[in-house]
C-alpha positions, 0 to 999 in steps of 0.5 A: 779587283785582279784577286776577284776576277783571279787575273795576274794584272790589269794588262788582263782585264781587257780580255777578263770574260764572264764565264771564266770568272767565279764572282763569290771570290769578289768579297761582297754582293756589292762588289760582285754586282759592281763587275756585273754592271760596269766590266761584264755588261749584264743587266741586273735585276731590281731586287737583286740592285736594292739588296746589294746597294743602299740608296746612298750608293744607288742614287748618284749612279742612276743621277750621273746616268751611270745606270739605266733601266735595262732590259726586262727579264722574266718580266722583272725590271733591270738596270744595266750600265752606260759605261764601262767603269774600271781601275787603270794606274790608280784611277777609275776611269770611264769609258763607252761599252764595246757590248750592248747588255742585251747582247744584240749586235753592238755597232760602235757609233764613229766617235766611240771612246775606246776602253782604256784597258787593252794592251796599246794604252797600257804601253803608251802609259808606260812610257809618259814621262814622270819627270816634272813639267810646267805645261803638258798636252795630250792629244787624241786623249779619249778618255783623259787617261793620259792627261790625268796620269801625267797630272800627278808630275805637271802643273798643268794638262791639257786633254784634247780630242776631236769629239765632242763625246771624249771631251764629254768621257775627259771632264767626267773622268777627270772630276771623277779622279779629282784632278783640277790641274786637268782642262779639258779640249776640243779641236781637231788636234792643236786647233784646241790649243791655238796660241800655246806651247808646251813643255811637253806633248803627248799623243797615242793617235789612230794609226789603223790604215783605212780609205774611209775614216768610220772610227775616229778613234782608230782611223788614219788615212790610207796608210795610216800615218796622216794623224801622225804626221800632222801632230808631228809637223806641228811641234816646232811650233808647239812644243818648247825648247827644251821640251819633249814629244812621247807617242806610241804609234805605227808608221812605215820604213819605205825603201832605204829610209826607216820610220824614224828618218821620216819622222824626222823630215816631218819636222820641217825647216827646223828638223835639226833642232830635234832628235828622235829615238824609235823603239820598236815592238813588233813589225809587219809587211805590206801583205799582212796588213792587208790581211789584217784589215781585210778580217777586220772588214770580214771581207773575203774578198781578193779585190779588197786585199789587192786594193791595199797591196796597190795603196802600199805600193803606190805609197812605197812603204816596205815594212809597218813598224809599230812601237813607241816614239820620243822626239826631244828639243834639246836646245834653244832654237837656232842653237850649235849642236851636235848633228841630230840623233835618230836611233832605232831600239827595241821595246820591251817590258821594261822600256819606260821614259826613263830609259828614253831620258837614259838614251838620248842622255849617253848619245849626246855625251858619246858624241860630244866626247868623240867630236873632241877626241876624248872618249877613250880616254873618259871611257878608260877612266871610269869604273864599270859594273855588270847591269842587274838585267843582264842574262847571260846565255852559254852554250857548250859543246862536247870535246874530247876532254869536256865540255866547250864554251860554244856561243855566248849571248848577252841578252838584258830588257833595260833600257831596251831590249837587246841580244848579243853574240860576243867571243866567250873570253869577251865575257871573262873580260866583262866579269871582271867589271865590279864597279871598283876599279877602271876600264884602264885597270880591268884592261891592264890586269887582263892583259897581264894574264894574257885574257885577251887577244895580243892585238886587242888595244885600249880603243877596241876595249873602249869601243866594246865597253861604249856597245856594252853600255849604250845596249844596258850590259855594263853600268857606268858607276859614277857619271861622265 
């Protein structure tokens, strides 16, 4: 399908328009007017239908009311689409339009079910979780895309949404794509799965501020938070020990507390029982949301802008965070455990759960290992490696007798994104990791050729090795 319409990867296809695209590169009549129909939103002629589709492709279309009669044109019969109908993560998913065919001005009704080709979904099915699982829930599923995906690693999976319309989309989707471990749910968040628990819980909720909710897709309360929240507070008692919660969403860092501090607090009387990790993606100030909802509304209007810089303040939120969120239930209730962790990093292309899993697993031995004194010495003894995303950026300066080593910046996207200025001998240093000999052994032979600065000790080695590590520089070759 990418071929066809000459776009690098489905990440594109949300903005794909029909006038940029030569449909004679689709292969076939019947491919080129499968685009028409179901991504562009034209209507077809009849003739041009029965020409392109025999009945045996034709009928179940128009049985599943996939197709419609359409507008006329030129006083010819039409058919145009229902749906939206398309590939994401091996699957063919349907979901509402966001155009009318004739293209009149298309007024979404308050329980559309949003396409799930643009670029948030596809970052919130980046981060669910590939390891295997008994029991999953996915809430605000909209069009089960979630829920089938994390089908293919789990037992058993439950979609649920508010609308009567999603969990219409969910079931269709859901037999289209031949997922029977799939079950489909309808409530008002962990109303559609009272009594239950699970091992693990998804969610990509509305997180648009908004003081009237007129799309519930996208709609959160005044700051935008309130679903968030709600599915948050909900997970001591949902999610099972040793279980997992993954989102991507949007929040606010208020005054001296950041997003993922309040996250935390959200937990209720069992907080310390879970850690949080928060990558983030972008960040926006108070006056550029306002801004942004107010072009969403078409509204010019000062008052309007001075209304939600009013609500923000009130609210006493300083920055809007957007990314994604992991919070993880280690242990069994009740149980000793190191002080919880809350980390914040950032997103970036390459971020998956994995790299989530990675994290919180090296957290927890780091603070282990210096609650009891020995992470110098497990960190002296371990054989080390350069990453194979790290990117090294120099920059020289002219002197008398050459060129100089001025600046050097470490920069890599995995696990996270980072970016780091060290001193340029550190990178000497580093160079010397092959992932043969130990820290301890790389530490002696560069003090023996007088590498590093006279008071640089094994502690400062360990603390530079446990930052280059945890910031996806250096690889540790053999376990902890």
């Amino acid at each position: 399908m990418c071929r066809s319409l000459g776009i690098a990867s489905l990440a594109d296809l949300g903005s794909v328009r029909r006038d940029t695209v030569d449909l004679a590169r689709a292969g076939s009549a019947a491919v080129a007017l499968l685009f028409r129909l179901f991504l562009f939103i034209e209507p077809v002629p009849r003739g041009e239908l029965a020409a392109a589709l025999d009945n045996d492709a034709l009928n179940p279309l128009l049985a599943l009311d996939l197709l419609r009669p359409g507008p006329p044109q030129n006083g010819a019969e039409t058919y145009c689409a229902t749906v939206l109908l398309y590939p994401v993560a091996g699957l063919l998913i349907a979901s509402d339009r966001h155009e009318n065919p004739d293209r009149s001005p298309f007024v979404p009704p308050a329980d559309v079910v949003f396409p799930a080709i643009f670029g948030g979904t596809l970052r919130f099915l980046q981060v669910l979780p590939t390891s295997p699982a008994a029991d999953v829930l996915d809430l605000c599923a909209g069009t089960g895309i979630g829920a089938l995906v994390l089908s293919r690693h789990a037992s058993r999976v439950v979609a649920a949404d508010i609308t009567g319309r999603a969990a219409h989309f969910a079931r269709f989707n859901r037999l289209l794509n031949r997922c029977p471990n799939v079950e489909v749910a309808q409530g008002d968040l962990y109303e559609a799965v009272e009594g239950r628990n699970f091992d693990r819980i998804v969610a990509h909720p509305p997180y648009v501020p908004a003081a009237t909710a007129t799309q519930i897709f996208r709609d959160a309360g005044e700051t935008g938070e309130a679903i968030l929240r709600r599915i948050i507070e909900g997970l001591p008692q949902f999610l099972r020990c040793g279980g997992a919660f993954y989102s991507v969403c949007a929040g606010w860092d208020a005054k001296d507390v950041r997003f993922e501090e309040r996250v935390h607090t959200w937990l209720g009387a069992t907080r310390d029982e879970f850690d949080v990790l928060f990558a983030v993606h972008h960040e926006m100030s108070p006056a550029d949301v306002a801004r942004g909802l107010a072009e969403r509304a078409r509204s010019n209007d000062p008052a309007q802008l001075a209304d939600w810089r009013q609500v923000f303040g009130e609210a006493g939120v300083e920055r809007r965070v957007y990314g994604a969120l992991v919070i993880d239930r280690p242990g069994a209730p009740g149980a000793s455990r190191p002080s919880p962790i809350r980390r914040r990093l950032r997103l970036s292309p390459l971020t998956d759960a994995s790299s989530f899993e990675w994290m919180l697993r090296w957290l927890r031995r780091r603070e282990t290992l210096e609650a009891c004194g020995e992470l110098e010495r497990e960190l002296l003894r371990v054989a080390l490696r350069l990453s194979k995303q790290l990117r090294v950026n120099v920059a020289y300066v002219p002197q008398a007798n050459g060129l100089t080593v001025a600046d050097v910046v470490l920069e890599t996207d995995r696990p996270f994104a980072a970016a780091t200025r060290i001193d340029p001998w550190m990178f000497a240093l580093m160079a010397r990791f092959d992932g043969e000999q130990t820290a301890e052994a790389v530490y002696e032979s560069a003090r023996a050729v007088g590498q590093m600065p006279e008071r640089f000790g094994c502690s400062d080695l360990t603390g530079l090795v446990a930052m280059m590590v945890e910031r996806g520089y250096l690889e540790i070759a053999a376990p902890l």
